[in-house]
N, C-alpha and C positions, 0 to 999 in steps of 0.2 A: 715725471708724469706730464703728459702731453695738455688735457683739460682734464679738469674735474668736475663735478654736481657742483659746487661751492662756487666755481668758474661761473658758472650758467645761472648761476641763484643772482650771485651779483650784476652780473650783465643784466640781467631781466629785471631786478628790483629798481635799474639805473630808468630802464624806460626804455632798452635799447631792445628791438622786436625780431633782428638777422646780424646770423654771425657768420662769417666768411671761416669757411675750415680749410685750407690745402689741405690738397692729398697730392701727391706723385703720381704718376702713370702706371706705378707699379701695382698701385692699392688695387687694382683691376688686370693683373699682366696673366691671369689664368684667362682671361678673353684672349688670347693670344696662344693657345692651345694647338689650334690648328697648323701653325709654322712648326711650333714642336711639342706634343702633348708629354713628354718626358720632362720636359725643363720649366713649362709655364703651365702648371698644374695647380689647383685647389692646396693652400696647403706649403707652395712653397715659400721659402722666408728671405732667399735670393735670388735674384734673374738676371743675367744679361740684358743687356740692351738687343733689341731685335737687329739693329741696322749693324752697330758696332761690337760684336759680340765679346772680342777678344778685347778691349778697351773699356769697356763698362760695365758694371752691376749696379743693381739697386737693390734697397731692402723692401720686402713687401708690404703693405699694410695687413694683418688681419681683418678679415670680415666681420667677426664678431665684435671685437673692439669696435668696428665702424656704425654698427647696428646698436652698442649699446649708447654709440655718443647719439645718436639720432633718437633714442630712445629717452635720454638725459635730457636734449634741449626741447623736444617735444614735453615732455615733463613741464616744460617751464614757461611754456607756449611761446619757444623762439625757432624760427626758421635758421636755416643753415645754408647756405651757397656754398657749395663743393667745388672749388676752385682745382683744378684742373692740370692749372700752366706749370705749378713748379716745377722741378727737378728734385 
């Protein structure tokens, strides 16, 4: 398990008010439809890399999962910064 409700209980009873979440590039890689709507579609669960196809995939994030952590830390009245940069 990546976070949980119990996660966000105790961050938020500490006093701490934003939590930094990574996410991959991937958690978003159906915006990227347009180069190939077969491969980076709603729904997929692995993608190539756009630039390096033949040398990389990722795993994707579900959107729901993502909506229900946004839903959890709202719960708890903590902000989230979607960190962007990893791999």
């Amino acid at each position: 398990t990546y976070i949980v409700d119990d996660d966000f209980e105790t961050i938020a009873s500490s006093g701490i008010r934003s939590v930094r979440l990574p996410l991959p590039w991937s958690t978003f890689a159906d915006a990227l439809s347009p180069i190939d709507a077969g491969v980076y579609k709603p729904g997929a669960e692995i993608v190539p890399d756009p630039f390096y196809r033949e040398q990389a995939s990722f795993v994707t994030v579900d959107h729901e999962w993502l909506a229900q952590i946004l839903r959890k830390a709202a719960h708890h009245k903590l902000k989230l910064v979607l960190d962007l940069h990893n791999m």
